[in-house]
C-alpha positions as CSV (number, residue, x, y, z in Angstrom):
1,X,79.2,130.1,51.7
2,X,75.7,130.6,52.7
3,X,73.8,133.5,54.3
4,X,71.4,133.5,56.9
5,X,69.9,136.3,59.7
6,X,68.8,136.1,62.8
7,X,65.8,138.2,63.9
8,X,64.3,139.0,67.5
9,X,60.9,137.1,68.3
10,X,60.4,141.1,69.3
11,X,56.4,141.9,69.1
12,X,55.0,142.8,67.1
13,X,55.0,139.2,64.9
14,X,54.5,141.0,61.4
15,X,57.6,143.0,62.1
16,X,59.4,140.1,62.5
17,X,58.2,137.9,59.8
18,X,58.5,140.8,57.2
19,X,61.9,140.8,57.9
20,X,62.0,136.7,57.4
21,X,60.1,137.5,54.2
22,X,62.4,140.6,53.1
23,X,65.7,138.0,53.7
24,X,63.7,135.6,51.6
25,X,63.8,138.1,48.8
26,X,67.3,139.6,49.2
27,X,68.6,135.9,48.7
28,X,69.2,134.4,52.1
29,X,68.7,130.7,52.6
30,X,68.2,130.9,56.0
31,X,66.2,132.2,58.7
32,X,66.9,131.8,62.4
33,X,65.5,133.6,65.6
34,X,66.2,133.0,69.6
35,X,64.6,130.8,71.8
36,X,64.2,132.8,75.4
37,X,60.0,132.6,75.9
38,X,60.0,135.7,78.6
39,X,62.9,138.2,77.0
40,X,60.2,137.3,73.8
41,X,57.7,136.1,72.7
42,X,57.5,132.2,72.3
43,X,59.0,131.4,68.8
44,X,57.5,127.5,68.1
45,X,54.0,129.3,67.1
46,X,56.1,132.2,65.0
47,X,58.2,129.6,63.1
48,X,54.9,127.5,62.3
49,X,53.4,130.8,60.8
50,X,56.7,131.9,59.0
51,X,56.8,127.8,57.6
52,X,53.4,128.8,55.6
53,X,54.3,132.2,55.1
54,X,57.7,131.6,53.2
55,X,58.9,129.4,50.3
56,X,62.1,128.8,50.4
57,X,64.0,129.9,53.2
58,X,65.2,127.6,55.7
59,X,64.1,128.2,59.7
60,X,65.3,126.9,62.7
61,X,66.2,128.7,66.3
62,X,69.6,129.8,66.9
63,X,69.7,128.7,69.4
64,X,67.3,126.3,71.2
65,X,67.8,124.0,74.3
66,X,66.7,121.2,75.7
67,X,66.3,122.4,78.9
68,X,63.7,125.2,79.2
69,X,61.9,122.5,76.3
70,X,61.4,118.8,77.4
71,X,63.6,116.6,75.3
72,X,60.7,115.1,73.5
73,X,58.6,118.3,73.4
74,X,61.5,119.6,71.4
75,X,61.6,116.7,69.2
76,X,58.0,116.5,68.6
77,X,57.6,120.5,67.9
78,X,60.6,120.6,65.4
79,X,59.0,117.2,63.5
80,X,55.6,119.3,63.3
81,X,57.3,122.4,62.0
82,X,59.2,120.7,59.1
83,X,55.7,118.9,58.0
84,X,54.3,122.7,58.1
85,X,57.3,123.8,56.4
86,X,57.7,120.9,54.2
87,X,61.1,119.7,54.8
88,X,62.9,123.4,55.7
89,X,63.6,123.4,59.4
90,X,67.3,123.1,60.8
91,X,68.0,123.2,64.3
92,X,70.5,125.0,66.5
93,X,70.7,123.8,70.3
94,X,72.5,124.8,73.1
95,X,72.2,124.2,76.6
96,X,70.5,127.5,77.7
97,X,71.7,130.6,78.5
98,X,69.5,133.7,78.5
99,X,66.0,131.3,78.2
100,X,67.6,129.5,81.2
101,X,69.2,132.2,83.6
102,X,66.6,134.6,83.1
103,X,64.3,132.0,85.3
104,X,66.7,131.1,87.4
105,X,67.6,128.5,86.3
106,X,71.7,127.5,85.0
107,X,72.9,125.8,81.4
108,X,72.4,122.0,81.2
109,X,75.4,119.7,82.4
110,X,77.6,118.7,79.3
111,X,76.7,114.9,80.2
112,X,72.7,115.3,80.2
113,X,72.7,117.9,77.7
114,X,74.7,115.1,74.9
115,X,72.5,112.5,76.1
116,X,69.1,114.5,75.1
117,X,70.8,115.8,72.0
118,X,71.6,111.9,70.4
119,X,67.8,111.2,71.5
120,X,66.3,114.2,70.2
121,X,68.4,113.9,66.7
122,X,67.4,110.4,66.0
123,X,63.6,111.2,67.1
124,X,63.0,114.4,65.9
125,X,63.8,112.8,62.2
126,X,61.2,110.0,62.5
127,X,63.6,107.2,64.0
128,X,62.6,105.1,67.4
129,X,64.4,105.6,70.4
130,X,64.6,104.6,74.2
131,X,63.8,107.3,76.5
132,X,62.9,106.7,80.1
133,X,63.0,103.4,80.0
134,X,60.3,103.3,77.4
135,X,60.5,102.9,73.6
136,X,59.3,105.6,71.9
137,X,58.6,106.9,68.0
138,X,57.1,109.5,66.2
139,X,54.9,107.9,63.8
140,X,53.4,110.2,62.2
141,X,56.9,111.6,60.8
142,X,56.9,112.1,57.0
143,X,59.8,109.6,55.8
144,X,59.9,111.6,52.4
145,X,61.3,114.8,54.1
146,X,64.9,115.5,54.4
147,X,66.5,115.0,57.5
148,X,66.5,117.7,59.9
149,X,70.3,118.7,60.5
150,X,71.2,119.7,64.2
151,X,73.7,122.4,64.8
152,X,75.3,122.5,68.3
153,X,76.5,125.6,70.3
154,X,79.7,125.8,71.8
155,X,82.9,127.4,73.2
156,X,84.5,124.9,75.6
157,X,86.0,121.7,74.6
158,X,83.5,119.9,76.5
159,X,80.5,121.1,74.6
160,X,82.6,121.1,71.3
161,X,82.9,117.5,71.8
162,X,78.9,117.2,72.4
163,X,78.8,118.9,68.9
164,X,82.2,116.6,67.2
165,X,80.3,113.0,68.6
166,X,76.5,114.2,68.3
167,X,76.1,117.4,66.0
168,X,75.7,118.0,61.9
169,X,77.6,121.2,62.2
170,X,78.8,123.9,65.5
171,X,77.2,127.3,65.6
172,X,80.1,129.3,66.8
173,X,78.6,133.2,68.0
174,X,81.4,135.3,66.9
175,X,83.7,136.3,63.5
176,X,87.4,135.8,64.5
177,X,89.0,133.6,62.1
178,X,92.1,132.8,65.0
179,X,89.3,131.7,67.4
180,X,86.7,130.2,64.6
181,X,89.6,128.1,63.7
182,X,90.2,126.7,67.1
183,X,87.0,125.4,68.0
184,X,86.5,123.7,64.7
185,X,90.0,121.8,65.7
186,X,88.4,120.8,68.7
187,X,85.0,119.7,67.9
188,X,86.7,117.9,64.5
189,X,89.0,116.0,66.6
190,X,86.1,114.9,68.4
191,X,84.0,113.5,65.6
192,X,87.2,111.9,64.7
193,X,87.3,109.6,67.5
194,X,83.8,109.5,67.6
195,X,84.3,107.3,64.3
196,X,82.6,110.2,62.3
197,X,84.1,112.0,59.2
198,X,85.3,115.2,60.7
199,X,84.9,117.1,57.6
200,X,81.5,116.7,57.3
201,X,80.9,118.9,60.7
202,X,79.6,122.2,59.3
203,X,81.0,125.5,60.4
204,X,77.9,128.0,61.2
205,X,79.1,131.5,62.3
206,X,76.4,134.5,63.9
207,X,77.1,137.5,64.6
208,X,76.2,141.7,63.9
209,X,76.7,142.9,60.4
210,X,76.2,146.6,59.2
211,X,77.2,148.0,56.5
212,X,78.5,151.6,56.5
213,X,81.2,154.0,55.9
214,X,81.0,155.3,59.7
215,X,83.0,152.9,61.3
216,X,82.8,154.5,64.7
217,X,78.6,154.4,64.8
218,X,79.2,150.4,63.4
219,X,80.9,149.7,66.5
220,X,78.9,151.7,68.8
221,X,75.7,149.3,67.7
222,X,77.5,145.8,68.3
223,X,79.2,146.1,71.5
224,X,76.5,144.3,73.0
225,X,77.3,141.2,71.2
226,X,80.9,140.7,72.3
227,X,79.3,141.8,75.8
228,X,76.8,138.9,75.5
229,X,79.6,136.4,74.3
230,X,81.5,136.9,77.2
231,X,78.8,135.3,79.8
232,X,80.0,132.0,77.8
233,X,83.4,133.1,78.3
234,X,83.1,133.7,81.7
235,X,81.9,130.4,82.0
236,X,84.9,129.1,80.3
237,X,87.4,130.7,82.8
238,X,85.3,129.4,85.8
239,X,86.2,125.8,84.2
240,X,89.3,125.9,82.5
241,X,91.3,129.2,83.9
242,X,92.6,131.9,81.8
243,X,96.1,130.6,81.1
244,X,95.7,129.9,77.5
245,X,96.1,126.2,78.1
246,X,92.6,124.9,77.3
247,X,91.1,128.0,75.8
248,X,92.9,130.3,73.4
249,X,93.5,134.0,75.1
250,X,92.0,135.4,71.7
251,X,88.8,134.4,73.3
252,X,89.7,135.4,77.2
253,X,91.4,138.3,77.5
254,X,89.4,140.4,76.3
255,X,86.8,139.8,79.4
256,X,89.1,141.4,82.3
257,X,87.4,144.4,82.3
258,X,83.5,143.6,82.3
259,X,82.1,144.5,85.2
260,X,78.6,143.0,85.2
261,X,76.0,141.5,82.6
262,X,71.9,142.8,82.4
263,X,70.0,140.3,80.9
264,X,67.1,142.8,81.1
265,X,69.4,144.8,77.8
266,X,70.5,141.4,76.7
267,X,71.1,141.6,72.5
268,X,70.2,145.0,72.6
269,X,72.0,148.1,70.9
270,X,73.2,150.4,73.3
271,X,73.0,147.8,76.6
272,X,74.9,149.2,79.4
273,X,77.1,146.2,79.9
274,X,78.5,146.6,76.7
275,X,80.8,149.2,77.8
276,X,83.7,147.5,78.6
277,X,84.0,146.2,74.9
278,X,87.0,147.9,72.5
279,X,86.5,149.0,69.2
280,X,89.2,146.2,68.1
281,X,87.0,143.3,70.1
282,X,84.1,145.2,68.0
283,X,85.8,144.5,64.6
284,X,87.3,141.0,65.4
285,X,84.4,139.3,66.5
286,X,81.4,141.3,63.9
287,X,81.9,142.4,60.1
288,X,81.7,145.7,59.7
289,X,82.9,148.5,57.5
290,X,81.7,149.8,53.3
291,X,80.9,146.7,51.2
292,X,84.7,146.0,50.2
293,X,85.4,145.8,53.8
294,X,82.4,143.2,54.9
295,X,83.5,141.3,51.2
296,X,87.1,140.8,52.5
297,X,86.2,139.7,56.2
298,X,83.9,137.2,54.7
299,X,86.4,135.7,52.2
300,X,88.6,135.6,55.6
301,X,85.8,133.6,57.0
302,X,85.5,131.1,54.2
303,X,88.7,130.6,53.9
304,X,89.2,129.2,57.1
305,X,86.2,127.3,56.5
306,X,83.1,128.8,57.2
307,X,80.1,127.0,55.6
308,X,77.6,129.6,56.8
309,X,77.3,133.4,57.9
310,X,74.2,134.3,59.8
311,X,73.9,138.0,60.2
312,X,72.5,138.7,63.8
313,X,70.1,141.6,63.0
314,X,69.8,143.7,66.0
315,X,71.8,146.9,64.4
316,X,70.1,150.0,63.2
317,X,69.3,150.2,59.6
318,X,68.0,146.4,59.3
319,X,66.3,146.5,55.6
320,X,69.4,148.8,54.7
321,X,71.3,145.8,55.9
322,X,69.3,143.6,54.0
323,X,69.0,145.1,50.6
324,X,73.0,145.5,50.8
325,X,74.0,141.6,51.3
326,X,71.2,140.9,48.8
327,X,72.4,143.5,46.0
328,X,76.2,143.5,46.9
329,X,77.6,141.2,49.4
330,X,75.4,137.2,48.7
331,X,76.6,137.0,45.0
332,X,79.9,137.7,45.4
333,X,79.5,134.5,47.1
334,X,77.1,132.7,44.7
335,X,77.7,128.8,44.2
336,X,79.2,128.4,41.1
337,X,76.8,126.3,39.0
338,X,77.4,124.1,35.4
């Protein structure tokens, strides 16, 4: 399994590019941050500076959208930031939620948002396509680079079949096995009849980590995450009911007692809309707990297939958290190597 984090385009920029650097250091192959350019600042220019600033580590937004970004703006900029990076950008897409709401604005339709996502794949990586009626390439593309994989965001069947038909991997936003399980069934049996080789669709899974003894503060810093989950699932229920037909109740229930959603406190500790969350939502869908207990929810996690864990670093103690995956938690998970 590989590790990644997620950090905040928060200002200031050398805050958040330490941290990219310090996750470099500690071992982590990847480096992701969010795209929503007024919650933050705007993250193309960040990740062009982090491509020249780093080495190894991989970068890529998690998530992006095609949206807020043009199609072939999006294309273009993730084309120029692997030439900066030379060859180390991955993307994950979705089709908008806080970078779209926040302007007033909804999520793309599942229809438009697959269409721009099959262009955008093929162009992004140096290939022609037909957009708008006209033909179109990226000339200047670098054919020596490796591909640039896209990793597509989803809860619904619908946009799990976007990622089964379209996508290199899903980036699911939550750690319960029961419900990580059922959405790779979903967007597998997709790239099936798609033609594609379901088991090459990568599993990526974000969401809080800290590591601690105090359970009970753990909790207390992640309740905004299952609280910012549940505008997907919200939008889930709107479609598909709550009757466990279509979507599992693991991922539903839990949502009856939200009351309302601030985008204004959106990913941060302590945001008020977070109350409604339990302390068992708290430890299904994050990894928490000492360094035993985050070992044996990850082994859970790559046993039912995980391919990636991306830490979402929003929690108090963020080098602590670092230095602890890096010394304790990543090589228990080393590739084994001849």
């Amino acid at each position: 399994m590989d590790f990644g984090v997620t950090v905040l385009p928060d200002p200031p920029f050398s805050r958040w590019l330490e941290l990219i650097q310090l996750a470099e250091r500690h071992g982590f192959g990847y480096a992701w941050t969010y795209d929503s350019h007024v919650l933050w600042q705007e993250s193309i220019p960040m990740l062009a500076i982090a491509g020249r600033e780093t080495a190894k580590i991989k970068l890529g937004h998690f998530v992006t959208n095609p949206a807020t970004r043009d199609p072939t703006v999006l294309a273009s900029a993730y084309a120029t930031l692997h030439d900066l990076s030379n060859g180390r950008m991955v993307m994950g897409v979705g089709r908008g939620d806080s970078a779209v709401r926040y302007i007033g604005r909804q999520p793309m339709k599942v229809a438009e948002f697959e269409k721009a996502l099959a262009m955008v794949k093929e162009f992004m990586n140096g290939r022609e396509v037909n957009w708008n009626d006209r033909d179109l390439e990226l000339k200047w593309v670098r054919p020596e680079l490796p591909q640039i994989p896209m990793y597509v965001a989803g809860y619904g069947p619908k946009a799990l079949g976007v990622a089964g038909r379209v996508g290199d991997g899903v980036i699911i936003q939550l750690a319960d096995p029961e419900i990580i399980t059922w959405i790779m069934d979903v967007a597998r049996k997709a790239a099936e009849e798609a033609g594609r080789d379901p088991s090459q669709l990568k599993c990526i899974v974000g969401a809080p980590s800290h590591v601690t003894d105090d359970l009970a503060d753990a909790r207390e810093q992640v309740r905004w995450f299952p609280a910012m989950v549940s505008n997907h699932v919200m939008d889930l229920i709107e479609r598909y009911g709550a009757d466990g037909t279509t979507v599992p109740k693991a991922l539903t229930d839990y949502v009856q007692a939200r009351k309302f959603y601030d985008y204004n406190e959106h990913s941060r500790v302590g945001a008020k809309h977070g109350e409604f969350v339990t302390d068992e939502i708290c430890d299904r869908f994050c990894v928490l707990g000492a360094p035993d207990q985050i070992k044996a929810k990850l082994k859970e996690l790559e046993g039912v297939g995980v391919d990636q864990f991306n830490i979402y670093l929003m929690t108090h103690g963020q080098e602590e958290t670092l230095k602890a995956y890096g010394d304790e938690i990543i090589p228990s998970f080393a590739h084994v190597t001849a």
